[in-house]
N, C-alpha and C positions, 0 to 999 in steps of 0.2 A: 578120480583126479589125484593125480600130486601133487602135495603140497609141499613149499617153499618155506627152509627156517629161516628165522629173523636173527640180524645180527645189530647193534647198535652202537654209532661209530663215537663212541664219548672222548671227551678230554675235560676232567671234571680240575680244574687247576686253582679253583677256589670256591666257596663253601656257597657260595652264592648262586654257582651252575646251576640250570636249568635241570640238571640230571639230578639233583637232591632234592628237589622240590617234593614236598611235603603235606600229608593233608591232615586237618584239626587233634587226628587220634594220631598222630605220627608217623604214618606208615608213609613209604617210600613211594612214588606214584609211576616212576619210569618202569624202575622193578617188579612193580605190579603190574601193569601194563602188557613188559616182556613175558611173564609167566601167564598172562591170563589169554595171549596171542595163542600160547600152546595148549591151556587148558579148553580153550572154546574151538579149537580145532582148525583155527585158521592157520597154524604153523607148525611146522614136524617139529623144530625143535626153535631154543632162541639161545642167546651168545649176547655180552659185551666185550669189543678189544679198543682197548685201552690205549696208549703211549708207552713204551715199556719204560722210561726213562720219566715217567710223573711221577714224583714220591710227595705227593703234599696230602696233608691230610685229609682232604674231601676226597683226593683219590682213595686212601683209605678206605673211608669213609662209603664210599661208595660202592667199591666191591664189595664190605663186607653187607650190604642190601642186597645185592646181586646172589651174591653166596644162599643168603638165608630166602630169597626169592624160589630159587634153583636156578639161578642163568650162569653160565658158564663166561666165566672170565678171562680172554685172550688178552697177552699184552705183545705187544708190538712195535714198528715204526710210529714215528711223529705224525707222519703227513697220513689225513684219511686215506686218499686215492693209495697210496700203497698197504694201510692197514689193513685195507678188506681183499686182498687176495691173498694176504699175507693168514690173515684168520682164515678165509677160505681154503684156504690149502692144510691148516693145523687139522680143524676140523673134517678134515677132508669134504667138504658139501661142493657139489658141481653146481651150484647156483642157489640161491640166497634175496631175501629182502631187506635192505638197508632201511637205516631207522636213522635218525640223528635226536640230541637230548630234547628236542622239543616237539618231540611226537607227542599226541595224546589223543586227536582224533582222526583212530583212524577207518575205514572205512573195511567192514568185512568182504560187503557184495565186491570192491575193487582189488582188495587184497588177491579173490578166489580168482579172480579176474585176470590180475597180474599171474599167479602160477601157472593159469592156463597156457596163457601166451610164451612164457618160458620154455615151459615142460613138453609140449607140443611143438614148438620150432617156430612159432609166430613170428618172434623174435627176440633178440638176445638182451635187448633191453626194454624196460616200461618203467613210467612210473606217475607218478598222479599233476598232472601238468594242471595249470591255475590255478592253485591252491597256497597257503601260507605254511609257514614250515612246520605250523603246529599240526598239521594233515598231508605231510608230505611224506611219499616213500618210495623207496628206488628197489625196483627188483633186475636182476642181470643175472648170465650165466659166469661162469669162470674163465671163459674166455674175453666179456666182455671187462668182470673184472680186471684180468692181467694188466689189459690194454690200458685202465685207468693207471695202473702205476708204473705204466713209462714218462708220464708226466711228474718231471723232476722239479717243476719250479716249488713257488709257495704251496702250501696244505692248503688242498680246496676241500671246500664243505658237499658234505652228498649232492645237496641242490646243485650244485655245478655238473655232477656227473654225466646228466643227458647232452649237455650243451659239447661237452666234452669228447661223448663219445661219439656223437653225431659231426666233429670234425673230421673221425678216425673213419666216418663212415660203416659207420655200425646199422645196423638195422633195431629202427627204433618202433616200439608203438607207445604213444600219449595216450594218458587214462582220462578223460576231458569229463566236465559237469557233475564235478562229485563238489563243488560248493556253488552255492545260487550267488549273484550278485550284491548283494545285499549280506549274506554270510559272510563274503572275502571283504566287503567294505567296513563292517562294524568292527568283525575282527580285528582287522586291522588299524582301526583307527582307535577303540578305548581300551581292547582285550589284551592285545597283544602288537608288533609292530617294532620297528626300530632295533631290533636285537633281544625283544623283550619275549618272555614266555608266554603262555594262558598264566590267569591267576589259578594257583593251586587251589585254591576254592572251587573255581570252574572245573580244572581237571577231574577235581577229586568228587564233583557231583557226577561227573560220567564216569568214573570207576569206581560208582558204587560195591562195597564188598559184598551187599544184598542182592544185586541184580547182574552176577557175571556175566549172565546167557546176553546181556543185551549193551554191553562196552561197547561195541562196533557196530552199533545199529544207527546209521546215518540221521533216520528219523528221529531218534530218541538223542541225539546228537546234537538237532538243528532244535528241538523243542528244547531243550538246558540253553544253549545258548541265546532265544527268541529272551527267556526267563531274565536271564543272568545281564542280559544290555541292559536293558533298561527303556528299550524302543517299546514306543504307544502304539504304533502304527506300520507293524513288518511288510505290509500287503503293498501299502502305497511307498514305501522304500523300495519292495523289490521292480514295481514299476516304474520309476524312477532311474533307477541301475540298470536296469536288464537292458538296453541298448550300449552302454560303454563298454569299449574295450577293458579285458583285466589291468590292463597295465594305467589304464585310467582310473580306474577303482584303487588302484595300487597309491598314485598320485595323491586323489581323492583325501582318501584314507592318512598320509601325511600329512595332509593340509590341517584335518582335525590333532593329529600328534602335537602343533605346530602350533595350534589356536588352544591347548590346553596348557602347552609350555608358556604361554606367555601371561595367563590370567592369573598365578598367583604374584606378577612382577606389574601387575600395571601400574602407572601412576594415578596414586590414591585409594589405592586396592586397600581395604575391600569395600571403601567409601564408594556411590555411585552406584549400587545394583538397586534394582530393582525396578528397572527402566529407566534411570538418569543417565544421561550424556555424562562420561567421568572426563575428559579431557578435548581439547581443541582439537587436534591433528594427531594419526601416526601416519610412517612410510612405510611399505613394504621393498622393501629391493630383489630383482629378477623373482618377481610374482608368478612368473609364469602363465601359461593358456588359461591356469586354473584355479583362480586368486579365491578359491572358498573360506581359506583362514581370514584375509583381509574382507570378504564380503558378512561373515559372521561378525568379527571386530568392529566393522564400523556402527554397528548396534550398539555401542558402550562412546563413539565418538561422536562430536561433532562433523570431522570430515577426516577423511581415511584417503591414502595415496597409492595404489598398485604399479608401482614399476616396472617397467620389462623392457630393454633396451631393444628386444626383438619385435618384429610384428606380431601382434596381438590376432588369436583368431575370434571372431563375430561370433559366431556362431557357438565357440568353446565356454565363451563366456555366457554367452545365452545359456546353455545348461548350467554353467556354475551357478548363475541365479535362479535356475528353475529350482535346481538342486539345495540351496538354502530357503526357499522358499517349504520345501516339502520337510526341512529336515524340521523349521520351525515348528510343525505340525504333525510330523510322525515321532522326532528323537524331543521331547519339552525339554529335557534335563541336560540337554548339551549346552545349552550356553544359558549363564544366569540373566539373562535381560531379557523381558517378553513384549519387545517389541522389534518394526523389521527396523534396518538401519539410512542412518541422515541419505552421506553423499558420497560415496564410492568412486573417484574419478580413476579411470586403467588408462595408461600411459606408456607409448612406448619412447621412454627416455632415461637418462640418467638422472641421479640425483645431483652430479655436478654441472647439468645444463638447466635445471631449472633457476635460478638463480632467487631462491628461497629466504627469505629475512632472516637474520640470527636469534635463533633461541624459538621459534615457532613450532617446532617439533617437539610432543612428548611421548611418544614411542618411534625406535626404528629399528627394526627387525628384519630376518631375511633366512631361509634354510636352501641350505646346500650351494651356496653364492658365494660367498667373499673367497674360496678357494680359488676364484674363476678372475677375480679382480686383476686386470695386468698391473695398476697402480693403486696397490690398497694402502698406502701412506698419501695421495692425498684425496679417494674416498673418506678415510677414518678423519681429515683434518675437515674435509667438506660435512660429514656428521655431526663430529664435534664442534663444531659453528652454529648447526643450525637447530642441535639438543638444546631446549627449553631446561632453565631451570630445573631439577627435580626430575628431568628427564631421562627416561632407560634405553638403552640399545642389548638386544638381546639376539644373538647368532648361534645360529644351528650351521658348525661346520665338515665337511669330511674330509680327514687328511690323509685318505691313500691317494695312490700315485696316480688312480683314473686309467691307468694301463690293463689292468690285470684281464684274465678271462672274468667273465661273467661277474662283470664287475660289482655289481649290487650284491653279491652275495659272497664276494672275496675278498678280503682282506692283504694288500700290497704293500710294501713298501721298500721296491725295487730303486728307484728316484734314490734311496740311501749310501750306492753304489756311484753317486756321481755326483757331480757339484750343482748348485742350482743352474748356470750355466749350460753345463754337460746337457742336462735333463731339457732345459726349453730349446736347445738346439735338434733335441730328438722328436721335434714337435709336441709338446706337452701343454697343456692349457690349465696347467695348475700354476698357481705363483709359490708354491713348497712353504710359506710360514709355516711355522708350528704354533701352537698353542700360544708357548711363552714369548713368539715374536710378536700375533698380537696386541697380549696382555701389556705387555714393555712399550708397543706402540699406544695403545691409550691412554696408558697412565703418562706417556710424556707430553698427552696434549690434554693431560688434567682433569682427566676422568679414573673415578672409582674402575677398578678391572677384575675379573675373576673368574675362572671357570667353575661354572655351577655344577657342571657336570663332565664325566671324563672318563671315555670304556678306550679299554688297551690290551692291545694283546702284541706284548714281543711276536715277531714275523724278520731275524735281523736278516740281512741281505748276502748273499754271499761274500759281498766285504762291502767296507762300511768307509764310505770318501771321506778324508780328513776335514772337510769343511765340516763335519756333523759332529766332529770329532766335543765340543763342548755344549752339546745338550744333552738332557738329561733322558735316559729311555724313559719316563713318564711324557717328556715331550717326542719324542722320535715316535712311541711308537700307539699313539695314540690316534685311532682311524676315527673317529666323531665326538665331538666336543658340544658344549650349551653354554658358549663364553656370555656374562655380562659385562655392561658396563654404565655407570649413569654417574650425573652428578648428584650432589650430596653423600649421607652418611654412606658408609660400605654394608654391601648388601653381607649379610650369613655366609658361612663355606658350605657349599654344597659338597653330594656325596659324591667319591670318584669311585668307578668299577673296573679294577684291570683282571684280566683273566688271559 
């Protein structure tokens, strides 16, 4: 058989990259990773190409790990999709396996799998479909390459590549069932998720220096990770899962991101564990089919509100409560309260028609919603009415344009190019705030404001409408935010991440 070399499409733009990630004894773990693809023989050779136009020090920094690895270091274009034909043609390789920085488990039996299908004419593209990008990887010929860099827009990430090339009509094959249910769900919801890597602890327990022969042993893969969660009961989880679609799992798995974002902000945290009810009420706003954060929260309330202006499905919610019901009992350490919860009411309505007393609310929260608000000045005035004393509002929001290809996994901010205006006349379902439009709306109806959290990555547009003209690129170019806001003292500054 022939075997496919690895290429890995990095942009290490600050020290924080997922590509410098590091384990106890210091060694480099991506770099070890690419050299031990080649050492264990599932790769002819390996490469990283680079941006040729990064000069920060983590890029540095990180070729010279590469260097002392043995990976060979191409620099190139900005954008991935034209990097990797761009490196493919230096190196001259007629076809290649894509990596991106947050590979770490990868699987050999698929790996051997994908070259087959290349090198044989199977076809020109594969790559490991349902899986999280710390297991993901894109093998293609140099024809399918090319084809990815006629796409001139934004830099898309490898994971978009299939999506991509299957508009062009490419002949694809999916590498399916290389993670169990139950894999894709934990992962994603405490290990990694949201833009986040594995922790380098985990990586670096599967690239043991002692044990090369066995890096990409799926088995010895799923055992570190069974280890590493911290789940009691994997068996009756994967029971549980193994009927939902990934993209439900996917969901799932935010919900938990979403229910851990909020427990170190509760009102009277950390008073109230240990089975005590800590507060009267919170809201959730567009809860969704799959209200699992607010069905776990309301264990710590009195009585909990699931919002969703849309019809609610019967049935969605049946397993969202089977499903906390199991997690009670297979994951203990997810939520600190050991028992189930008061009164969960799911509601398809808004928070401005229920007509709610002032100051009855001590939490209201909401992920990936107020983007979507056509009037989110008097949503936030409707909030701030009915926030309790002492009260938090805590929002997970995403400010790209909702346009882009493959959009969960792209980063846009084309909407830059034109006025808010411009932008909802082209049918857009975003309301365009930034950050600091928020922030400036709370605080002038007399709430504490502040973004807890803040990942950024410049994407500038090809020209930039004079409306946008006095914000600050922290705010423009900022694609998911963790804004609070409550009354009383002002909460800590949280950490921001631009890359």
């Amino acid at each position: 058989m022939t075997l496919l070399p690895a290429i890995a499409l990095l942009r290490p733009a600050t020290p924080g990259d997922p590509s410098l990630s590091r384990a106890a004894d210091g060694r480099y773990l991506l770099p070890a990773l690419l050299a031990g693809l080649v050492s264990s023989g599932l790769c002819s050779g390996a490469a990283a190409a680079l941006p040729g136009d990064l000069d920060t020090e983590a890029a540095r920094e990180l070729k010279e790990a590469l260097v002392q690895a043995g990976v060979q270091v191409i620099e190139g274009p900005e954008a991935p999709q034209q990097r990797l034909p761009n490196a493919m043609e230096r190196l001259g390789w007629p076809a290649a396996v894509v990596l991106s920085s947050y590979a770490a488990l990868l699987s050999g039996p698929a790996l051997i799998q994908a070259a087959s299908a290349i090198t044989e004419g199977q076809a020109e593209a594969t790559w490991s479909e349902g899986v999280g990008p710390e297991r993901f990887f894109f093998a293609c010929s140099r024809r399918a390459a090319d084809a990815l860099a006629l796409h001139q827009g934004a830099p898309l990430p490898p994971t978009a590549f299939p999506a991509l090339l299957a508009q062009s009509g490419f002949a694809l094959m999916p590498l399916a069932g290389l993670c169990t249910p139950a894999e894709r769900f934990v992962t994603g919801a405490r290990l990694a998720g949201e833009g986040r890597p594995l922790p380098p602890e985990l990586t670096a327990q599967v690239l043991d220096p002692a044990q090369p022969d066995v890096w990409f042993s799926p088995k010895r893969q799923r055992e570190i990770l069974r280890r590493f969660s911290g789940v009691a009961d994997w068996e009756a989880l994967e029971r549980e899962l193994a009927p939902l679609h990934p993209n439900t799992l996917d969901r799932l798995a935010g919900q938990i991101r979403l229910f851990d974002s909020l427990l170190p902000h509760l009102p009277g945290w950390p008073n109230g564990a240990e089975g005590k009810a800590r507060r009267g009420r919170f809201v959730e706003l567009g809860a969704g089919a799959l209200p699992l954060c607010a069905t776990l929260l309301c264990e710590g309330f009195d009585q909990g509100l699931a919002l969703e202006p849309f019809a609610q499905d019967a049935e969605s919610l049946r397993q969202t409560f089977a499903l906390a019901r199991t997690l009670r009992a297979a994951w203990p350490d997810l939520a600190p309260w050991r028992r189930e919860g008061e009164t969960l009411l799911c509601a398809s309505s808004r928070l401005e028609q229920l007509g709610l007393p002032d100051g009855c609310v001590d939490l209201i929260y909401s992920r990936m919603t107020l983007e979507h608000v056509d009037d989110p000045a008097a949503l936030s005035a409707e909030m701030a009415r009915v926030l309790a004393p002492d009260g938090v509002m805590l929002h997970r929001v995403d400010f790209r344009d909702h346009t882009g290809l493959i959009e969960q996994v792209t980063i846009h901010f084309d909407f830059l190019s034109h006025s808010p205006q411009e932008w909802r006349a082209k049918g857009s379902d975003t309301n365009l705030l930034r950050v600091n439009d928020f922030l400036d709306l709370w605080k002038d109806l007399g709430l504490e404001a502040e973004a807890r959290e803040r990942l950024c990555r410049p994407v500038p547009p090809a020209r930039l409408h004079h409306y946008w003209s006095g914000y600050s690129d922290e705010d423009l170019y900022c694609y998911n935010a963790l804004l609070l806001a409550r009354r009383g003292q002002p909460a800590t500054t949280g950490e921001k991440s631009c890359s």
